[in-house]
C-alpha positions in Angstrom: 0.0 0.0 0.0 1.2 3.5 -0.9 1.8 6.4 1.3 -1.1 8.5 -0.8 -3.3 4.9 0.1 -2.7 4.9 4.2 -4.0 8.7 3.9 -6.6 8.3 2.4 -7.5 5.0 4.0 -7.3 7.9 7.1 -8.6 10.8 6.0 -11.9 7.4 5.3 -11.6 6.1 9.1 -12.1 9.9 10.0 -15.1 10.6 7.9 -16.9 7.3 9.4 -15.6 8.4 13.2 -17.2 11.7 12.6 -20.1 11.4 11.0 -21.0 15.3 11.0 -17.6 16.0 8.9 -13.9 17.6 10.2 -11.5 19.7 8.9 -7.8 18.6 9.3 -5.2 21.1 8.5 -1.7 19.6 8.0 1.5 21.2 9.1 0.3 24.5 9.8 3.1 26.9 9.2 1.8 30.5 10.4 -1.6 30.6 9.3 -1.6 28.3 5.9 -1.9 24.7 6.2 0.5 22.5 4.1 -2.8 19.9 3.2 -6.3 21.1 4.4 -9.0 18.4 4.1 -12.6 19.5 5.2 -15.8 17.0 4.9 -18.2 19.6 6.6 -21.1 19.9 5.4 -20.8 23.2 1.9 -23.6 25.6 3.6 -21.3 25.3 6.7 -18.3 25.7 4.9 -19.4 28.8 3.0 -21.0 30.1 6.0 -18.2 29.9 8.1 -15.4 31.2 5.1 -18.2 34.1 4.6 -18.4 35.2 7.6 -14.3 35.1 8.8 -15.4 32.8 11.7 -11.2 30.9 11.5 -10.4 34.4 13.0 -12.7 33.8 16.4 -12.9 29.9 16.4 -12.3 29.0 19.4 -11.5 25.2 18.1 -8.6 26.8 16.2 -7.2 29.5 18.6 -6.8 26.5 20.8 -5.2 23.9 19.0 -2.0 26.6 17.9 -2.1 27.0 21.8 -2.0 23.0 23.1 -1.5 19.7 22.2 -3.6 17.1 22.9 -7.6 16.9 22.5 -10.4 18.9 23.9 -14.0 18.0 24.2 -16.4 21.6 22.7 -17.9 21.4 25.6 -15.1 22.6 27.5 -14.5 25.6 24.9 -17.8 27.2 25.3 -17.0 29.7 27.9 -14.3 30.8 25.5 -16.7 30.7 22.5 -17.2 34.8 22.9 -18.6 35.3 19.3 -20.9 32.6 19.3 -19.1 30.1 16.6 -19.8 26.8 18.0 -23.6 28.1 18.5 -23.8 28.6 15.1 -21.9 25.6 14.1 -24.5 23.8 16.3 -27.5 25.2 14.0 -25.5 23.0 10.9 -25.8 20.0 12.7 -22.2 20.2 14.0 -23.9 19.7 17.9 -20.7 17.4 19.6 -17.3 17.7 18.7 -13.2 17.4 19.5 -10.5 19.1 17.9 -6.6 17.4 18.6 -3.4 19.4 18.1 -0.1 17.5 17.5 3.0 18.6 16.5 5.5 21.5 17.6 5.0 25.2 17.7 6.0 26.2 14.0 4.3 23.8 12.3 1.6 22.0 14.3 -1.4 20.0 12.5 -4.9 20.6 14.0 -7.9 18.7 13.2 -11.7 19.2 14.6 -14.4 16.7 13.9 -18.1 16.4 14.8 -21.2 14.4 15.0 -24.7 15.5 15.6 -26.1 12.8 17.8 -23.4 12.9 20.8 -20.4 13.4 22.1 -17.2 11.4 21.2 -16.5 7.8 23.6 -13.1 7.9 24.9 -12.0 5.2 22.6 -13.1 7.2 19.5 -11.3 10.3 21.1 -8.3 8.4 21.2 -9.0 6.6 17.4 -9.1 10.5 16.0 -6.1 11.8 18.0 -4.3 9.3 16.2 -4.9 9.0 12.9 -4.5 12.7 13.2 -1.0 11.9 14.4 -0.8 9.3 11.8 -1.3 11.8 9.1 0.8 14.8 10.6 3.2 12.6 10.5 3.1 10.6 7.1 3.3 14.2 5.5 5.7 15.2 7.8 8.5 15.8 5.1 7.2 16.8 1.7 10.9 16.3 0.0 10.3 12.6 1.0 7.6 11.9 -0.2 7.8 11.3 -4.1 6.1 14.2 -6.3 3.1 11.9 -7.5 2.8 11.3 -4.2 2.2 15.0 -2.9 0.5 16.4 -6.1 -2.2 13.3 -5.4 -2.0 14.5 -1.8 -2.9 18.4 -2.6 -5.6 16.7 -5.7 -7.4 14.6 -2.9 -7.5 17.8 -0.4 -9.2 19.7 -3.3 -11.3 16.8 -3.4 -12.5 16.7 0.3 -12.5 20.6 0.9 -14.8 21.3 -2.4 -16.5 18.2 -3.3 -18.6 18.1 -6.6 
């Protein structure tokens, strides 16, 4: 099995872990992820790029701040403009996000489901593959260049489906 394979066989395991969708940015470096991979649902997505909402996230302010995982739940009182309320109205209701990686260059990834909040054991299965993946892509020079050109294709693929 190829490299390009195992990822996507992840960026799969994700989609049926969290049902609702996720968005897995890759080797963040400042602001701009190396692979983004979003399976949210579009009205969300557009919403959400419409409207700025990466800016007061709190999902994202706090995964360049830790590592680990974090339940929502315990981001709310931080949730000053009102992002995961709305993100709640598209049927994103229970969620995680997991950080992994160092300081300049972490990978982030939040996932959700609408019916309830993750089991331990499926916390643990997405803090992993997100691991997994930070750390397959880890060095783009190694990685052959059909290899990272099917990697950006299949980001375009998840972020903007047809």
């Amino acid at each position: 099995m190829t490299g390009q394979d195992v990822i996507q066989d992840k960026l799969v395991a994700l989609k049926n872990l969290a049902p609702a969708g996720y968005a897995v940015a890759l080797h963040v470096h400042f602001t701009a992820p190396t692979f983004l991979f979003q399976t949210y649902d579009r009205e969300w997505l557009e919403y959400y790029s419409k409207k700025g909402l990466v800016m007061t996230d709190p999902t994202v302010h706090w995964g360049f701040e830790n590592r680990g995982a974090v339940d929502w739940a315990d981001l709310a009182e931080s949730d000053t403009q009102g992002v995961m309320t709305e993100a709640a109205n598209y049927g994103l209701k229970f969620g995680m996000t997991c950080s992994f990686g160092d300081e300049s260059r972490p990978s982030i990834g939040s996932f959700a489901r609408g019916d309830r909040a993750f089991n331990p054991d499926e916390a643990q299965e997405l803090g992993q593959h997100l691991a997994d993946l930070h750390a397959l892509t880890d060095n783009l020079k190694v990685l052959s260049p059909e290899t990272a050109e099917a990697l950006r294709k299949l980001s375009i693929e998840y972020t903007h489906p047809h």
